[in-house]
Short mmCIF file of the C-alpha atoms (twelve columns), coordinates in Angstrom:
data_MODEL
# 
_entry.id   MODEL 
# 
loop_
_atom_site.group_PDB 
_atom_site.id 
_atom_site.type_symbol 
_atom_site.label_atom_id 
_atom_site.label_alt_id 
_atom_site.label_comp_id 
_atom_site.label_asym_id 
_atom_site.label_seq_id 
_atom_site.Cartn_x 
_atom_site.Cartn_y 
_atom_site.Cartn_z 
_atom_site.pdbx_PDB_model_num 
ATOM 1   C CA . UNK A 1   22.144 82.495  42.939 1 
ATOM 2   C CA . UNK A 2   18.970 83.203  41.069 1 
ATOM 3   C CA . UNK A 3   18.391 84.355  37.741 1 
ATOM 4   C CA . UNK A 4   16.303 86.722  36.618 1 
ATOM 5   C CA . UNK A 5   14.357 85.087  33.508 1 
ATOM 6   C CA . UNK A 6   11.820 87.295  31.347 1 
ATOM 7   C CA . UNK A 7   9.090  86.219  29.871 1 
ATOM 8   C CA . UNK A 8   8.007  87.828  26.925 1 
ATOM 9   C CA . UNK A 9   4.001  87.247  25.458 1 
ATOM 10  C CA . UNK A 10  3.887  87.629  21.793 1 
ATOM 11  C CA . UNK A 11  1.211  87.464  19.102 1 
ATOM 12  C CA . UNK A 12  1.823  84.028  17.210 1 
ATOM 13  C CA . UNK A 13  2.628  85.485  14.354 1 
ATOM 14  C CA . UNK A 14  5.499  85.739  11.640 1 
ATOM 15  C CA . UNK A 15  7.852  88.351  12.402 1 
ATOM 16  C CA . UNK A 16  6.493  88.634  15.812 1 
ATOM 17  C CA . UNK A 17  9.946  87.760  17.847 1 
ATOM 18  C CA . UNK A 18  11.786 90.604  15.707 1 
ATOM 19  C CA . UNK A 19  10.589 94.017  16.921 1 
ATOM 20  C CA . UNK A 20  11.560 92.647  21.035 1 
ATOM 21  C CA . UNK A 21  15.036 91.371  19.571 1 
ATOM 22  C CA . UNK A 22  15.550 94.125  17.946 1 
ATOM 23  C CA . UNK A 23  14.695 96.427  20.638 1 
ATOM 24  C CA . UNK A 24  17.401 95.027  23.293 1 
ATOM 25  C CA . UNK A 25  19.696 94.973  20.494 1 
ATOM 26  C CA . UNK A 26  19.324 99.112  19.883 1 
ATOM 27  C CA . UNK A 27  19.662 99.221  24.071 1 
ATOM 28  C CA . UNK A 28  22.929 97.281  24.340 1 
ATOM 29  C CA . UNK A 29  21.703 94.115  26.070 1 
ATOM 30  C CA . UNK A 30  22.997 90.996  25.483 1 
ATOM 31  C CA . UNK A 31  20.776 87.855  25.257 1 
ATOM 32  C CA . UNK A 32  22.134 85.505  26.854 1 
ATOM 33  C CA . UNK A 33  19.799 82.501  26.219 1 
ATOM 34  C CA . UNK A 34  16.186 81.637  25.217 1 
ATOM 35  C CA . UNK A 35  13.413 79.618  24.509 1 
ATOM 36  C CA . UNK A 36  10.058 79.953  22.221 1 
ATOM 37  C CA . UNK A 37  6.787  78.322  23.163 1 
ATOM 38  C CA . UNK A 38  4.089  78.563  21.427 1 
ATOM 39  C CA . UNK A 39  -0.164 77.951  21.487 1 
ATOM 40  C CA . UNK A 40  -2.483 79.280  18.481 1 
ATOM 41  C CA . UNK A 41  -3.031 82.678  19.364 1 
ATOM 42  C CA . UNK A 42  0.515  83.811  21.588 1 
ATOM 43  C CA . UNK A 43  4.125  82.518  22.494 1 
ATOM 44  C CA . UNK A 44  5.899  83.065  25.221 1 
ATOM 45  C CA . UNK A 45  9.863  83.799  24.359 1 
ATOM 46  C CA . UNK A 46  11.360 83.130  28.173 1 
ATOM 47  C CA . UNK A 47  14.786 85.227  28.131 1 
ATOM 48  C CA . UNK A 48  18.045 85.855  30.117 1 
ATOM 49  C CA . UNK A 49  19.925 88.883  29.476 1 
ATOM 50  C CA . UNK A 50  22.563 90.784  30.686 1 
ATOM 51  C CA . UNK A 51  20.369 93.220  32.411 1 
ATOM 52  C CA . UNK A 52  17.238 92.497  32.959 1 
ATOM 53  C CA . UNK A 53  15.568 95.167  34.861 1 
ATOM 54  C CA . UNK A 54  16.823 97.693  31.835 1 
ATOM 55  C CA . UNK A 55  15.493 94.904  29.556 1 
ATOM 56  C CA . UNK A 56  11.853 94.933  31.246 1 
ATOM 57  C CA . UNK A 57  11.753 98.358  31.410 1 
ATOM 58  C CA . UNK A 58  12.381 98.621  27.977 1 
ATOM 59  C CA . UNK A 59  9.826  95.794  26.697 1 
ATOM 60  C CA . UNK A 60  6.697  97.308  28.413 1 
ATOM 61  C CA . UNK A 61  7.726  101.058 27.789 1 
ATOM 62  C CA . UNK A 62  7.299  99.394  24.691 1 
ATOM 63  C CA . UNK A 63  4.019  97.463  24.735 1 
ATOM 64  C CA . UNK A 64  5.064  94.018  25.440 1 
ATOM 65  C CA . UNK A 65  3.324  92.111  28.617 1 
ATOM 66  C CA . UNK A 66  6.299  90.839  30.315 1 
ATOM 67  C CA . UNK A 67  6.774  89.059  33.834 1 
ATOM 68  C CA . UNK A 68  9.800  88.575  35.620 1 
ATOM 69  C CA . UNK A 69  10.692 85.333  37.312 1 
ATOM 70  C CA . UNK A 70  13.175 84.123  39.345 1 
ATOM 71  C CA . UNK A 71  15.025 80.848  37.949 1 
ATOM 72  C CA . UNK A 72  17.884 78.814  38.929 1 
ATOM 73  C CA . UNK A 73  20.929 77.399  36.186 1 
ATOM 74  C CA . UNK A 74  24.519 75.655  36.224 1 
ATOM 75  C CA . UNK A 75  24.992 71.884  35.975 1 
ATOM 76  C CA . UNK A 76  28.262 69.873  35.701 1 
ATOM 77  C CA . UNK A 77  29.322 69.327  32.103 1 
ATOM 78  C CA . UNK A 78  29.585 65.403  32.533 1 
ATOM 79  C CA . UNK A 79  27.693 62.400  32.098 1 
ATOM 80  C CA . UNK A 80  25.029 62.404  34.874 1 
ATOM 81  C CA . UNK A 81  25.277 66.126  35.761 1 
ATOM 82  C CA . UNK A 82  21.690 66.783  35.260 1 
ATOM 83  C CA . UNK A 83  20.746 63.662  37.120 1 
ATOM 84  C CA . UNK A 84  22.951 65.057  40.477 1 
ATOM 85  C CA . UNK A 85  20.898 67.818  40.394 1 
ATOM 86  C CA . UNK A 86  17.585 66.434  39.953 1 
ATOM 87  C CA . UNK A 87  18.716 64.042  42.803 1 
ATOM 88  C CA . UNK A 88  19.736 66.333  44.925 1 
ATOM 89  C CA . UNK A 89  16.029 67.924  45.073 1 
ATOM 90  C CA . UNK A 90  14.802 64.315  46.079 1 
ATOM 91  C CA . UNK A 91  11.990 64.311  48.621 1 
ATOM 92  C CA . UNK A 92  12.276 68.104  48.915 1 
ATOM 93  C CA . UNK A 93  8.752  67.984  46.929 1 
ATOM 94  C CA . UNK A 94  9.884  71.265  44.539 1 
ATOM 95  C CA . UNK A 95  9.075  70.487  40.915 1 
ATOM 96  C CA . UNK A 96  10.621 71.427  38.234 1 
ATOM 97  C CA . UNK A 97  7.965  73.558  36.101 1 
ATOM 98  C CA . UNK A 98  10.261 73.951  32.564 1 
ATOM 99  C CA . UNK A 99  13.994 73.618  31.690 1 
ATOM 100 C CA . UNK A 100 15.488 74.735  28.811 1 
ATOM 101 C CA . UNK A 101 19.261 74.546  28.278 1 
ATOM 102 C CA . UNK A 102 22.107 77.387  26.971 1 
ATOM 103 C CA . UNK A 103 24.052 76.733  23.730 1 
ATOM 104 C CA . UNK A 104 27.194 78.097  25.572 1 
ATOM 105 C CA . UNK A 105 29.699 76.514  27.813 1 
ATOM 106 C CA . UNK A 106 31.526 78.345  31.187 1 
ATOM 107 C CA . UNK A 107 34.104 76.844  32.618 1 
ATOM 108 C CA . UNK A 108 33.503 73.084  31.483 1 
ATOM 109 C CA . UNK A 109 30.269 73.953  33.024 1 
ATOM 110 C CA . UNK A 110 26.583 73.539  30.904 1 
ATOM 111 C CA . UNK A 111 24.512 75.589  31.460 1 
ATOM 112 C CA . UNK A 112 20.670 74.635  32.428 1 
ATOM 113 C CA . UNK A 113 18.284 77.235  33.262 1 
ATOM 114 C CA . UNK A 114 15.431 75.623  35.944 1 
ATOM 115 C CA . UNK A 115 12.135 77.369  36.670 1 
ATOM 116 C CA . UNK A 116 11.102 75.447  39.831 1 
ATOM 117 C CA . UNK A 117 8.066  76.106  41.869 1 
ATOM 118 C CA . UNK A 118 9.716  77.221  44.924 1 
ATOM 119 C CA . UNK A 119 13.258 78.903  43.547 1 
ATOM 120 C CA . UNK A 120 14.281 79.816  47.057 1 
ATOM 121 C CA . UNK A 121 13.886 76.291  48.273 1 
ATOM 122 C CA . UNK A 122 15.828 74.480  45.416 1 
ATOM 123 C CA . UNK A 123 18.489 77.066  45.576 1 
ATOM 124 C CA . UNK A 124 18.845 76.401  49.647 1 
ATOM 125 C CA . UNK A 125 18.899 72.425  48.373 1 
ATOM 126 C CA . UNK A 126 20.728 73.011  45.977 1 
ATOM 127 C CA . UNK A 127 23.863 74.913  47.478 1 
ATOM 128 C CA . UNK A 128 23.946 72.614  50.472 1 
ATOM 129 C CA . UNK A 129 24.636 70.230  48.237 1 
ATOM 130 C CA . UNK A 130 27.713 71.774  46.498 1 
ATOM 131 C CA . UNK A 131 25.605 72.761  42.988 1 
ATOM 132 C CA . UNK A 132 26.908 75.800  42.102 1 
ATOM 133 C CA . UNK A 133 24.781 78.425  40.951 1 
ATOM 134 C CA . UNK A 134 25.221 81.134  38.594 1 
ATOM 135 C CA . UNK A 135 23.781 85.143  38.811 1 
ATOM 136 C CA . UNK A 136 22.877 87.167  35.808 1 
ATOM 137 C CA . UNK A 137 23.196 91.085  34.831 1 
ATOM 138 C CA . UNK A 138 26.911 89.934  34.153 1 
ATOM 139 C CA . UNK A 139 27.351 93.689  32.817 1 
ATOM 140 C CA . UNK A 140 26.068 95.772  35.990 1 
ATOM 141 C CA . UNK A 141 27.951 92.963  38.289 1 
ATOM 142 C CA . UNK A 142 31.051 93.734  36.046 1 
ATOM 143 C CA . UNK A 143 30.484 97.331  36.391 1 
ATOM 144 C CA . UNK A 144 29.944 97.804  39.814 1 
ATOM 145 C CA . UNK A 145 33.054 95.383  40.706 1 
ATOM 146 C CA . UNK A 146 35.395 97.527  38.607 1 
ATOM 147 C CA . UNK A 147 34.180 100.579 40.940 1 
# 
């Protein structure tokens, strides 16, 4: 399954990254992972959260230029886990654009987060090959399963 990943344009500036945090932290949602990239004049702060569409609601209502993308994570928590995956999109001619990884494990499971240029076509790959995937807004999937 896909994840939804925001991406978050900042001034490059101290104290920049605070008023977004802090934002999703008044709203309830959970961040779940990021990274921080940088040039001279902006970053980029690439997010998954527990609800997304809330979360980029939120961020422009409040100012911030922020574009949703679809990305792809999970990767066995063993030596040459990363390789089976970058294997398994052999000859399939998808690249891998970034990667960044999450400081958290589930179920003896790391957890990689993949922005490849066609998502749809690495997942397909991906799945036929027994990779498992995971699926974010954990707290609306929750929710709506408890219903």
């Amino acid at each position: 399954m896909k994840l939804k990943q925001l991406s978050v344009f900042l001034e490059n500036k101290p104290g920049a990254l605070n008023e977004p945090c802090r934002l999703l932290a008044k709203a309830g949602i959970n961040i779940e992972t990021f990274s921080l990239a940088d040039t001279r004049e902006f970053g980029i702060v690439r997010l998954v959260v527990d609800d997304s569409d809330k979360a980029r609601r939120l961020l422009q209502r409040n100012g911030f230029a922020v574009k949703l993308t679809n990305v792809v994570a999970e990767v066995p928590d063993q030596p040459g886990g990363l390789a089976a995956i970058l294997e398994a999109l052999d000859g399939s001619n998808i690249s891998v654009k970034y990667a960044y990884g999450f400081t958290m494990k589930r179920e003896q499971k790391g957890v990689l987060v993949f922005a490849f240029d066609d998502p749809e076509g690495a997942i397909e790959i991906l799945r036929r090959k027994g990779i498992n995937l995971l699926e974010n807004d954990t707290r609306v999937a929750k929710a709506k399963a408890k219903d």
